[in-house]
MIDOSE-1310 file (N, C-alpha, C; in nm, 2 decimals, decimal comma, always signed):
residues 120
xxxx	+0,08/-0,12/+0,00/+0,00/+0,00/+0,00/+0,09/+0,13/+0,00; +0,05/+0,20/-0,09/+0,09/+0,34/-0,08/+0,10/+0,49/-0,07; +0,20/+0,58/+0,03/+0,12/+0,67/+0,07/+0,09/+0,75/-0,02; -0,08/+0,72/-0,02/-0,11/+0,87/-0,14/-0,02/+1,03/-0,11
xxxx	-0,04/+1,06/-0,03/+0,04/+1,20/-0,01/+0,17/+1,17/-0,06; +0,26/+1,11/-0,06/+0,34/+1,10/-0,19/+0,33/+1,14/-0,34; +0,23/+1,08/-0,36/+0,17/+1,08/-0,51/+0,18/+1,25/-0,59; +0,23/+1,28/-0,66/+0,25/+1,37/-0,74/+0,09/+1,43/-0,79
xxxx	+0,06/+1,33/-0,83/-0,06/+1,36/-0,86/-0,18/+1,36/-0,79; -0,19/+1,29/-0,64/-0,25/+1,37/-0,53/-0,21/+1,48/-0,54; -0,08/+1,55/-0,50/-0,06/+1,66/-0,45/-0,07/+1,79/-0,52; -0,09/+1,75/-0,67/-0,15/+1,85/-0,80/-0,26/+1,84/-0,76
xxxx	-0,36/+1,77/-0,74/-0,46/+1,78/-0,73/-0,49/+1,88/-0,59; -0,49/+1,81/-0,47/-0,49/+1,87/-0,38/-0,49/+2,02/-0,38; -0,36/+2,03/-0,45/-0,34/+2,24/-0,45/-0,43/+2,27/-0,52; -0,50/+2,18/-0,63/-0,62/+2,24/-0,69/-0,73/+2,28/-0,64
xxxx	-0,75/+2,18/-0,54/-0,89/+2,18/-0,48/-0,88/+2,30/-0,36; -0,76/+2,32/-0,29/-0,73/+2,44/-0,26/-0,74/+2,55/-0,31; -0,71/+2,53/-0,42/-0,71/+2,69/-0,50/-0,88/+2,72/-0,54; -0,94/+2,61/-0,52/-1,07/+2,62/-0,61/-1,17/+2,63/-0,49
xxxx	-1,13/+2,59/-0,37/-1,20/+2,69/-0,25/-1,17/+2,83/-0,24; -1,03/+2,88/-0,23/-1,03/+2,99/-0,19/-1,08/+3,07/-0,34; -1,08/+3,02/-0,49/-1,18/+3,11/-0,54/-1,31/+3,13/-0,55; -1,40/+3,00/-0,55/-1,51/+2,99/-0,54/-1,56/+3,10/-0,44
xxxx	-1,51/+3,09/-0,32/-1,53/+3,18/-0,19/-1,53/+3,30/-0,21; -1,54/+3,39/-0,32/-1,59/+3,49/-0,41/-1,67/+3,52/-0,51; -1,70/+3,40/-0,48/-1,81/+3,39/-0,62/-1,95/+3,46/-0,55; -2,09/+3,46/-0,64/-2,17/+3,54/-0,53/-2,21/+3,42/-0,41
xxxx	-2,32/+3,53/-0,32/-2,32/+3,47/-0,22/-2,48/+3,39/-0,30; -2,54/+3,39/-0,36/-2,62/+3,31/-0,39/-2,61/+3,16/-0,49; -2,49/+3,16/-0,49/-2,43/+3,04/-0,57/-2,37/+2,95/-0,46; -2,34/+2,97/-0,32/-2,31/+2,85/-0,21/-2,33/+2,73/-0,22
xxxx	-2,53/+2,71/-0,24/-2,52/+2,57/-0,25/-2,61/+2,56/-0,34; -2,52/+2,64/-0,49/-2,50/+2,56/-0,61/-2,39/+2,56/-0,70; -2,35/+2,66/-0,76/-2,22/+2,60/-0,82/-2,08/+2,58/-0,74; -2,07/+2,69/-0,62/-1,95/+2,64/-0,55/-1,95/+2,53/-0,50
xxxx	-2,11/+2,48/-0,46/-2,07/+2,37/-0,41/-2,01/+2,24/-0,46; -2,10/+2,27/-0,61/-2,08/+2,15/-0,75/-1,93/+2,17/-0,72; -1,87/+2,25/-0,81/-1,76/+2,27/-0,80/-1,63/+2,24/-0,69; -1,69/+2,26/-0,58/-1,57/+2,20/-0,46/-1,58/+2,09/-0,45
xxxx	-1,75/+1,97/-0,44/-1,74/+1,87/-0,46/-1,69/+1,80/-0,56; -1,66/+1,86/-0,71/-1,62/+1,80/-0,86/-1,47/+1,74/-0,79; -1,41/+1,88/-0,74/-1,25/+1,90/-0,77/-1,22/+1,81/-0,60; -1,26/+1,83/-0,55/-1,25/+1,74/-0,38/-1,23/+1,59/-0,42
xxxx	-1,35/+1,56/-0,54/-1,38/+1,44/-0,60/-1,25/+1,37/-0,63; -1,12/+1,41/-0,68/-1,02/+1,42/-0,72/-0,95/+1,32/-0,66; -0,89/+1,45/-0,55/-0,78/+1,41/-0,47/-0,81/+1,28/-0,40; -0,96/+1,29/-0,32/-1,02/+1,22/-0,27/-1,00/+1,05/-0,29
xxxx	-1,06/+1,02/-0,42/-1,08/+0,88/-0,53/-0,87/+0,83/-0,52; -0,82/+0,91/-0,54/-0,68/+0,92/-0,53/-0,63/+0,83/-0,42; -0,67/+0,87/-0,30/-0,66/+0,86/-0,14/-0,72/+0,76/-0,15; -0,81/+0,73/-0,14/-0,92/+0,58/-0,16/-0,87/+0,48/-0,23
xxxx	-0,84/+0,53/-0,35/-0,80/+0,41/-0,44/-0,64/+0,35/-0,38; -0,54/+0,43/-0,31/-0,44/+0,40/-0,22/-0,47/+0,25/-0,15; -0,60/+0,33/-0,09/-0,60/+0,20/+0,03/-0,66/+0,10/+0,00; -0,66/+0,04/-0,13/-0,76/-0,07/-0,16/-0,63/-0,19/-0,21
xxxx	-0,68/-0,33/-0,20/-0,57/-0,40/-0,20/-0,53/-0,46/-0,35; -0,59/-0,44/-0,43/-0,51/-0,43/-0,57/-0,52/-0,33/-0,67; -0,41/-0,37/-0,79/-0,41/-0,25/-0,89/-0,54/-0,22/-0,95; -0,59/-0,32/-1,00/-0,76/-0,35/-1,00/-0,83/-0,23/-0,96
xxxx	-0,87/-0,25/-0,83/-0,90/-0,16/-0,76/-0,86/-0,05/-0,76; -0,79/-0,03/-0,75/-0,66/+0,10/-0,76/-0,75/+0,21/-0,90; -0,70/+0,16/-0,97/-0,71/+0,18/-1,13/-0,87/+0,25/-1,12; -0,96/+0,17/-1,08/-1,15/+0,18/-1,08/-1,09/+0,34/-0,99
xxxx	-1,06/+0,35/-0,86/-1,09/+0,48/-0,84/-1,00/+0,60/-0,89; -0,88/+0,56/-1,00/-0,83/+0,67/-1,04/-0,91/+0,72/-1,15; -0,98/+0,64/-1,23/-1,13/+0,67/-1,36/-1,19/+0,74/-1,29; -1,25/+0,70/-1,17/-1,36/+0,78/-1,11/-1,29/+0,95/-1,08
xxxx	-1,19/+0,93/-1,05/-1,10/+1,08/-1,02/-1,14/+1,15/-1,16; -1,06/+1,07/-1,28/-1,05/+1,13/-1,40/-1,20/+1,18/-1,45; -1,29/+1,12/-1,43/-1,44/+1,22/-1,40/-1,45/+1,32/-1,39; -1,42/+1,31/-1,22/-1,44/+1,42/-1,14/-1,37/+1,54/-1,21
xxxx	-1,25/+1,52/-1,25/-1,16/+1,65/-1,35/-1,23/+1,64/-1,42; -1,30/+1,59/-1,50/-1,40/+1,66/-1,65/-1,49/+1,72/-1,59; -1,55/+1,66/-1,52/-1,65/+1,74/-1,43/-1,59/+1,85/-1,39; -1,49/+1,88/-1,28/-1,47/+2,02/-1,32/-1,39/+2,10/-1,40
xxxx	-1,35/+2,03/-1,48/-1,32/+2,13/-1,58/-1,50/+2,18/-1,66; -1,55/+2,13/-1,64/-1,65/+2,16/-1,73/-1,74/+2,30/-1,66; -1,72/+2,28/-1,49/-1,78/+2,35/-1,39/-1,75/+2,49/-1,34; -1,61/+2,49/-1,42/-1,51/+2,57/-1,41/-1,50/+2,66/-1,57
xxxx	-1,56/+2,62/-1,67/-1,63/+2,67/-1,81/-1,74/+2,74/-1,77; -1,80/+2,65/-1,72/-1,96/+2,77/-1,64/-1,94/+2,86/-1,59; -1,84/+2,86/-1,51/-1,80/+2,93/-1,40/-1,77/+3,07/-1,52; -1,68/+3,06/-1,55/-1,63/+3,14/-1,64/-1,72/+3,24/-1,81
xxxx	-1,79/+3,17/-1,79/-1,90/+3,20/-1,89/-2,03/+3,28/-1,80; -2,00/+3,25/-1,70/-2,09/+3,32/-1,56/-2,03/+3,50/-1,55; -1,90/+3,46/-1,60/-1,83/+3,61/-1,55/-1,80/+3,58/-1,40; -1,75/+3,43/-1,32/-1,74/+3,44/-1,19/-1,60/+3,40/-1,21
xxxx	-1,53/+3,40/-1,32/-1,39/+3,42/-1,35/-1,35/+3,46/-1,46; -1,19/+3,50/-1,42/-1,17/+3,63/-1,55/-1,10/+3,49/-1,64; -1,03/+3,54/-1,77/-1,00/+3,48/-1,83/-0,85/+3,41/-1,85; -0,81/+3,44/-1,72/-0,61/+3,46/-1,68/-0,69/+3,29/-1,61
xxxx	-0,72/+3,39/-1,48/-0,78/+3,28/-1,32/-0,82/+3,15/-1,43; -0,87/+3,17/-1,54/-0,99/+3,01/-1,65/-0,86/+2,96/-1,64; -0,72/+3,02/-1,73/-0,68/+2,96/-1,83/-0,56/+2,83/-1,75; -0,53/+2,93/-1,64/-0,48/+2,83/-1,54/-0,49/+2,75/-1,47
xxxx	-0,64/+2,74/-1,42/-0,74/+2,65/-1,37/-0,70/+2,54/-1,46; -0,73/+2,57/-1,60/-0,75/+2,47/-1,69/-0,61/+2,38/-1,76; -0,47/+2,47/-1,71/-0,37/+2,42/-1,74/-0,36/+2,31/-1,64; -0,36/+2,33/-1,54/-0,36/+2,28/-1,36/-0,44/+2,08/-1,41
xxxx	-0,56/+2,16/-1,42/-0,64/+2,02/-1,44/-0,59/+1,93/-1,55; -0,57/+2,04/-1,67/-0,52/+1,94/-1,75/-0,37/+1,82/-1,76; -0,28/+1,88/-1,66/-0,20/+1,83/-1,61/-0,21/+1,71/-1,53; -0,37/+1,71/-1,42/-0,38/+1,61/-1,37/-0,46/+1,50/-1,42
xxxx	-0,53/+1,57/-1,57/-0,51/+1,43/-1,60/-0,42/+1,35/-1,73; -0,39/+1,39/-1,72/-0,22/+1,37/-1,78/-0,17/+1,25/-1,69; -0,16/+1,31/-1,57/-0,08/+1,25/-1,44/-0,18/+1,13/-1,42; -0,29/+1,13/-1,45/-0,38/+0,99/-1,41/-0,37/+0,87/-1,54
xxxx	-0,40/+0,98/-1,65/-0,37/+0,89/-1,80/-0,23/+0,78/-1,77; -0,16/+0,89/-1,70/+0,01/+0,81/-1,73/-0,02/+0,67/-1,59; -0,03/+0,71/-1,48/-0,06/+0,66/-1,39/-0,09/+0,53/-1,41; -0,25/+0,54/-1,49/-0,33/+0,44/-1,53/-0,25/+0,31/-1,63
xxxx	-0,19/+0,41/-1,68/-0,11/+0,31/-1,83/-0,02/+0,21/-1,76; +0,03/+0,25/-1,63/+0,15/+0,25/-1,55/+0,10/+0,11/-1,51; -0,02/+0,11/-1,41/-0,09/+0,01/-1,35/-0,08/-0,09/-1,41; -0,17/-0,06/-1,56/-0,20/-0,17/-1,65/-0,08/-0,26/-1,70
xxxx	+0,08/-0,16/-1,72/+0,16/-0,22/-1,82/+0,17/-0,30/-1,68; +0,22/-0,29/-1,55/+0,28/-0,37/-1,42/+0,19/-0,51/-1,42; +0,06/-0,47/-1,47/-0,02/-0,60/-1,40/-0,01/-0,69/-1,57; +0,03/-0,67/-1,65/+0,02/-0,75/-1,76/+0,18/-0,87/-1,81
């Protein structure tokens, strides 16, 4: 078993989901429990599935919750388009967001490939 917090790609993630509290947390106040919330749950979804899939006892397993991670990034990347088409971010704050995510799933794609070549 491995410690997620190691993981590269936990810890991309993670600063994501950080960064995506402390912006959302200016978004209006009538959007709390709805898109901030979408949104902190999408990107939480992440790191989370990450952590989880750590503690399960095979690559198998493993693999099922880093997909479900890789979701949760489309999801918010998608959440984080709305967002932005809202006007509840500028177009610098989008482009970075969207570099960030797209990195982690990068980091899961390779990950995943990783799993598969080991167990074959």
């Amino acid at each position: 078993m491995q410690d997620f917090k190691k993981l590269q790609v936990w810890q991309k993630s993670h600063d994501l989901t950080l960064r995506m509290y402390e912006l959302t947390s200016r978004f209006p106040r009538e959007e709390m429990y709805g898109l901030t919330n979408q949104i902190r749950r999408a990107c939480a979804s992440i790191p989370t599935n990450i952590a989880e899939g750590c503690g399960r006892g095979s690559s198998a397993d493993f693999a099922r919750f880093l997909h479900i991670a890789m979701g949760s990034a489309n999801e918010t990347e998608y959440l984080i388009l709305l967002a932005r088409d809202l006007k509840y971010l500028d177009t610098d704050l989008f482009a970075g967001l969207m570099d960030t995510i797209i990195e982690v799933r990068k980091m899961l794609t390779s990950f995943l490939r990783r799993l598969k070549t080991d167990n074959c």
